[in-house]
matplotlib code that plots the C-alpha trace (Angstrom):
import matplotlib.pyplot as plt

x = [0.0, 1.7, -0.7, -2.6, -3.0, -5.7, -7.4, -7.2, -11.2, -12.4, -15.8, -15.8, -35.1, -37.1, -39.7, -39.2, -41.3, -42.7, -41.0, -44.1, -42.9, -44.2, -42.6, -39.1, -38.2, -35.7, -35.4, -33.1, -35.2, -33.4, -32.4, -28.4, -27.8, -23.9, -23.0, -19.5, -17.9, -18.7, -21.7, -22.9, -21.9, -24.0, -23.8, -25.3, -28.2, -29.0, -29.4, -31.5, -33.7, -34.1, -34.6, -37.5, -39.4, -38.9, -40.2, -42.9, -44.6, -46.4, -44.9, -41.7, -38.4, -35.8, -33.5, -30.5, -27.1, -23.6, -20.6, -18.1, -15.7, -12.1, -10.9, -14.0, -16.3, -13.1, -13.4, -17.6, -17.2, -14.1, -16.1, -19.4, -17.7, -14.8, -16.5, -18.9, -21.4, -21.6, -25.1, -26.9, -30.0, -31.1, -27.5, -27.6, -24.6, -25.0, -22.6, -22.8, -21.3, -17.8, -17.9, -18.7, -15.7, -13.6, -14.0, -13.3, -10.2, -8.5, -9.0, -11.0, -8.3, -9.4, -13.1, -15.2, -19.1, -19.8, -18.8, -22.0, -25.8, -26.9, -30.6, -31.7, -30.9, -32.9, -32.1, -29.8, -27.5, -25.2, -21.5, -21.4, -18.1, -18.5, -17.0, -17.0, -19.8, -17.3, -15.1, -14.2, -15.2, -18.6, -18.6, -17.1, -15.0, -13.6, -12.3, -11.3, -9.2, -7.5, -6.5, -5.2, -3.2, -1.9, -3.1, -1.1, -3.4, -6.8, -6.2, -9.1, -11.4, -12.8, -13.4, -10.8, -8.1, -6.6, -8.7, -12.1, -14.9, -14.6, -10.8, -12.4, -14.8, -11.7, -9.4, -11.7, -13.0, -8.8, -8.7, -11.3, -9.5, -6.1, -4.7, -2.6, -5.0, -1.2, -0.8, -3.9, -3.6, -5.8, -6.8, -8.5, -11.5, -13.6, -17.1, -18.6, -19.1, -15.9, -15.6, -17.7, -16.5, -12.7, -14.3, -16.1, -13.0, -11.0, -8.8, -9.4, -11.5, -13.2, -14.8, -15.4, -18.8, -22.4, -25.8, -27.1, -24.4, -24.7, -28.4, -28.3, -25.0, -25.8, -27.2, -27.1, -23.6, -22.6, -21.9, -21.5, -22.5, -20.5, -21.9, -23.9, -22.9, -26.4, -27.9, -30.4, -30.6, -32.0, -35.1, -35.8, -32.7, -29.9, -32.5, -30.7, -27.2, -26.0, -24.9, -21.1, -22.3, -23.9, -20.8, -18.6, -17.5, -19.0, -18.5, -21.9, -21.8, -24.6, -24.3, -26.3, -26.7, -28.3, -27.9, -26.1, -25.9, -23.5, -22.7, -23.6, -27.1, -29.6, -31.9, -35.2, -33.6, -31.8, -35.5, -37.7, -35.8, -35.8, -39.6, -39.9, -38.2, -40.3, -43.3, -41.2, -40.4, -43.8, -45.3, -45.8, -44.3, -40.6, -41.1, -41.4, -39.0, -36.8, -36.8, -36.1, -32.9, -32.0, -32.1, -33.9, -35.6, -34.0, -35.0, -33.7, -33.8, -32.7, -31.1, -32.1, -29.7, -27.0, -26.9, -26.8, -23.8, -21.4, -22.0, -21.6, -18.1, -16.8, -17.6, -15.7, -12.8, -12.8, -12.8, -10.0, -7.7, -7.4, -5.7, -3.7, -5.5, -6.7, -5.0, -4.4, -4.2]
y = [0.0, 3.5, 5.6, 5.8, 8.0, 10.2, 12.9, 16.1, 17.0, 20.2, 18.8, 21.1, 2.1, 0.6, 2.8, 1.3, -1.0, 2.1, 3.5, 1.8, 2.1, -1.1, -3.3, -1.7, 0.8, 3.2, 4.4, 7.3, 8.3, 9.0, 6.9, 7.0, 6.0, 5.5, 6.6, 4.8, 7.3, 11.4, 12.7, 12.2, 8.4, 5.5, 4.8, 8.4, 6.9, 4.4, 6.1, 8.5, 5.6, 4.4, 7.9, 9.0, 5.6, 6.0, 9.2, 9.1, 7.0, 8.9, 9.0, 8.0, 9.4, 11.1, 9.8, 11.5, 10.5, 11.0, 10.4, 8.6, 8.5, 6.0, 3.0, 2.5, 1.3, 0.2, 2.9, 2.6, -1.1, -0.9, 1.7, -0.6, -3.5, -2.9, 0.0, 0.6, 1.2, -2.6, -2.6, 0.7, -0.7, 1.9, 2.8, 1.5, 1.2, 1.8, -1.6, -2.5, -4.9, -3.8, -3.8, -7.6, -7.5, -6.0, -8.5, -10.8, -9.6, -9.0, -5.5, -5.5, -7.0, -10.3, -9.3, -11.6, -11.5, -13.3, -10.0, -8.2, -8.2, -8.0, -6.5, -5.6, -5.6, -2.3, -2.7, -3.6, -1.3, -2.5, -1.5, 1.3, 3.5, 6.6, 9.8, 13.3, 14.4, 16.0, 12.8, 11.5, 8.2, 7.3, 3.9, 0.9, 0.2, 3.0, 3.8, 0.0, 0.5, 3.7, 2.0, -1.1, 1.7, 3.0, 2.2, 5.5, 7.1, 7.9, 8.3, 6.5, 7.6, 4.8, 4.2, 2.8, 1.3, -1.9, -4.6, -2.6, -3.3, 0.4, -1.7, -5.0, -3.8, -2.3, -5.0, -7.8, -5.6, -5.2, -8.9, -9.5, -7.0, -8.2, -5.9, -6.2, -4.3, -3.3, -1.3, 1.1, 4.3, 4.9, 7.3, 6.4, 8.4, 7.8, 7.1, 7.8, 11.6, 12.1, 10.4, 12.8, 15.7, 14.6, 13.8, 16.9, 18.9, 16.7, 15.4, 12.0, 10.8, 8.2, 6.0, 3.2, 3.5, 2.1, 2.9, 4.9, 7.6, 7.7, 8.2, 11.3, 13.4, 11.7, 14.0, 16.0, 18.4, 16.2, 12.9, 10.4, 6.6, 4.4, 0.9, -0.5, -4.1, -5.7, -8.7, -6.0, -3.0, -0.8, 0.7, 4.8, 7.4, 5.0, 3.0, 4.3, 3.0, -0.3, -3.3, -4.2, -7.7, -5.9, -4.7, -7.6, -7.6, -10.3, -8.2, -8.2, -6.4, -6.4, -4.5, -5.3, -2.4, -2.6, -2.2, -3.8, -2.8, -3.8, -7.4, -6.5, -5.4, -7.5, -10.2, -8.2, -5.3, -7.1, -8.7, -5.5, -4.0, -7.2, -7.5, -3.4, -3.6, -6.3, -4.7, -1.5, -3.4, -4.9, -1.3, -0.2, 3.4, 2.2, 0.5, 4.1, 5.1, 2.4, 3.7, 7.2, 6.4, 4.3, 1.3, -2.3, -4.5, -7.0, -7.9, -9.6, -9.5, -10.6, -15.1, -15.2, -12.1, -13.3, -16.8, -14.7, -12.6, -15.4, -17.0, -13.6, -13.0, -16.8, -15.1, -12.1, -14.1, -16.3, -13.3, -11.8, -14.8, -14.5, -11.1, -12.3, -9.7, -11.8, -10.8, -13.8, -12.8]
z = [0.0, -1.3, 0.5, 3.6, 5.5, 7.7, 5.8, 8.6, 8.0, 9.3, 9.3, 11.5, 20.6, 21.4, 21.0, 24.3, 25.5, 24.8, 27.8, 29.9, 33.7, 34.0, 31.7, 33.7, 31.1, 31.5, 35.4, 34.1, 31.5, 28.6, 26.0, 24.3, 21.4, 20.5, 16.6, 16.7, 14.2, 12.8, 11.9, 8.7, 7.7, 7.7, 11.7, 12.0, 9.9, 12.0, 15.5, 13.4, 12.0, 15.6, 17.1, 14.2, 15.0, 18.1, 18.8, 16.1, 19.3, 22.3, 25.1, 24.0, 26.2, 25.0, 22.4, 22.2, 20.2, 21.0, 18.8, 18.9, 16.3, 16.8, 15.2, 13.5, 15.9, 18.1, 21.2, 21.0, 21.6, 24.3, 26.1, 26.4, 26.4, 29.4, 31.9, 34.1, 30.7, 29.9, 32.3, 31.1, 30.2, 27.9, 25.9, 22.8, 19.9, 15.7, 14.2, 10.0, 8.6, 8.8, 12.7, 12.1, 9.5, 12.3, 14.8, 12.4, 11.4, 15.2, 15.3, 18.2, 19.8, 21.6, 21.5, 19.9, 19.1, 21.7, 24.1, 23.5, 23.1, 19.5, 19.7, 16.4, 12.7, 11.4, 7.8, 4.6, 2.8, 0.0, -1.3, -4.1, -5.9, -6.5, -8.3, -8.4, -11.2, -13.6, -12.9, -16.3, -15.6, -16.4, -15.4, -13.5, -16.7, -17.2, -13.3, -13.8, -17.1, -15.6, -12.3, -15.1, -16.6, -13.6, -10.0, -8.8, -11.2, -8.8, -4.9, -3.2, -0.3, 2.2, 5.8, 7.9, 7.1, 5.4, 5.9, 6.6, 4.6, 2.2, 1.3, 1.0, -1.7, -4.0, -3.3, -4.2, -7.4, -8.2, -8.1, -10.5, -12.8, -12.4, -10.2, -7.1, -4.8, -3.0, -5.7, -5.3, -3.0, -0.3, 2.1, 5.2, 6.6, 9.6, 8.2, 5.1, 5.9, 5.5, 2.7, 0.8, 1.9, 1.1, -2.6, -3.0, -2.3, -4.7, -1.6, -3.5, -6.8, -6.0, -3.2, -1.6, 0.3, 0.7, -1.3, 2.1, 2.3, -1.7, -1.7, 0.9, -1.1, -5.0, -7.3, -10.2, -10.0, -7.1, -6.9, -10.0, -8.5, -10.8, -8.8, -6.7, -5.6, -5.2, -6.5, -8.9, -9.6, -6.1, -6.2, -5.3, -6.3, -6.8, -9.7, -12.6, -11.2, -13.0, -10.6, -11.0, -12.3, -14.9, -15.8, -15.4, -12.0, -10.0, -6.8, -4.3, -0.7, 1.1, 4.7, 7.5, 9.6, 13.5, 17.0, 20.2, 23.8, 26.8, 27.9, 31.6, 30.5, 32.7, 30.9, 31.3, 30.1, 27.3, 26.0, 26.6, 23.8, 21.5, 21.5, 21.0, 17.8, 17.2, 17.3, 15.4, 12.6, 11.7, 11.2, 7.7, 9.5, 10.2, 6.9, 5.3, 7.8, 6.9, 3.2, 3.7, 5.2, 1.8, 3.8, 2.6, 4.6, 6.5, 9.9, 12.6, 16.7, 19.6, 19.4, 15.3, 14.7, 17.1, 14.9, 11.9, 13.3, 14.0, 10.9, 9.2, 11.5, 10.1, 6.2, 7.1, 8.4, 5.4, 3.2, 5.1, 5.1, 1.4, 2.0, 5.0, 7.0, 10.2, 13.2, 16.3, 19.0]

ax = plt.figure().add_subplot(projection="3d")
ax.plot(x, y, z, "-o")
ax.set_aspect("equal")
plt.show()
């Protein structure tokens, strides 16, 4: 890797139970939910999903977020996970897909997913590259042939660092094309804000994100979305944007993107919340909801979505062994 480094940015739940003093809501009141990088990125998004549900609902407390920012997701989950925080009943964390990728890869350090209490899966989000809109690249192919040409040639923006799921995307895609993803130059951002704004002010020319960020900052004079890696086409603003299978890259990255809290968090606690987002998710509101935040369905609480999370984290590791990227500790 000939570049990376960190771009100096001035960028410058349930609906609880719903909060029902007898079901043993929240005896503090308020309800935190921890955004595990800046503002702006896909984390941000999903406190704010679970904030607008929740407070679409009378008598809702008070949903506030904090930020968080470090190591990509590594100081949110140390802090729950290691403090006197790991019992708050009512804090709640943002993960995607590439917190999963992390664990799997060591960067959590010994942590495992077995260290915390996965809650809720509030939607699906899916890999997409991205340029500048006077970029000349108009498509997949042609960002492909120029990095063919000369990898040097186009600085890339993504979140984190080698190994994290922004990287992941390229490298795999550079594989395909027969490139030595090594070769490429990065730049690693914390979260997909970032990302944007480095792009917009031609820090780098092109990125590695998800179809979320892109729908919120794509648009005419903006952004120019060269893929989404879905199965099909997405429906709503990204529908015009072509698959990279559709133009000969058999690269797919779903992201699942949800919510955890603390290990120490009691049982009661722990279920209230499962069986709020529960009855959240089967409302054709937070389906609405769900869509305005460029998210797709997929649902999953409470022992169903901790099944699905340590399969996904063996995936990840498998993935990340074929870049020699897992860490042993």
């Amino acid at each position: 890797m000939n570049i990376l480094r960190t771009f100096p940015l001035l960028l410058l739940l349930p609906f609880l139970a719903l909060a029902c003093p007898q079901a043993g809501a929240a005896q503090s009141g308020d309800v935190e939910c921890l955004v595990p990088s800046k503002p702006g990125g896909a984390m941000d998004v999903t406190c704010k999903l679970a904030r607008k549900a929740m407070q679409d609902k009378s008598g809702s407390p008070k949903f506030k977020l904090t930020y968080m920012p470090g190591g990509i997701g590594a100081v949110a989950w140390h802090t729950m996970e290691s403090s006197q925080r790991r019992a708050e009943p009512n804090t709640l964390v943002a993960f995607s897909g590439g917190s999963l990728l992390n664990l799997a890869q060591g960067k959590f350090g010994k942590a495992s997913e077995d260290d915390v209490r996965w809650v809720a899966a509030l939607g699906a989000d899916y890999g997409m590259i991205a340029v500048r809109a006077d970029s000349p690249y108009h498509s997949l192919g042609e960002l492909v042939e120029a990095l063919k040409q000369d990898p040097q040639k186009v600085l890339i923006g993504m979140s984190g660092t080698i190994g994290s799921q922004d990287w992941m995307k390229m490298a795999l895609l550079a594989r395909q094309a027969g490139i030595d993803p090594r070769k490429l130059r990065f730049v690693a951002l914390e979260g997909g804000g970032e990302e944007f704004t480095a792009m917009q002010a031609d820090y780098v020319q092109a990125i590695s994100g998800d179809t979320s960020e892109a729908a919120m900052y794509a648009g005419p004079g903006k952004v120019r979305v060269l893929a989404v890696l879905s199965e099909h086409r997405l429906p709503g603003v990204l529908a015009a944007v072509p698959t990279a299978r559709e133009q000969g890259y058999d690269l797919v990255w779903p992201v699942i993107r949800g919510v955890w809290m603390g290990p120490g968090v009691p049982d009661a606690d722990y279920r209230r919340w499962v069986a709020a987002f529960d009855r959240l998710q089967a409302t054709p509101e937070f389906a609405e909801l769900r869509a305005q935040a460029g998210l797709y369905p997929f649902s999953l609480t409470g022992d169903p979505l901790t099944r699905y999370i340590k399969q996904a984290v063996l995936d990840y590791k498998q993935k990340a062994r074929q870049f020699k990227l897992v860490r042993e500790h």
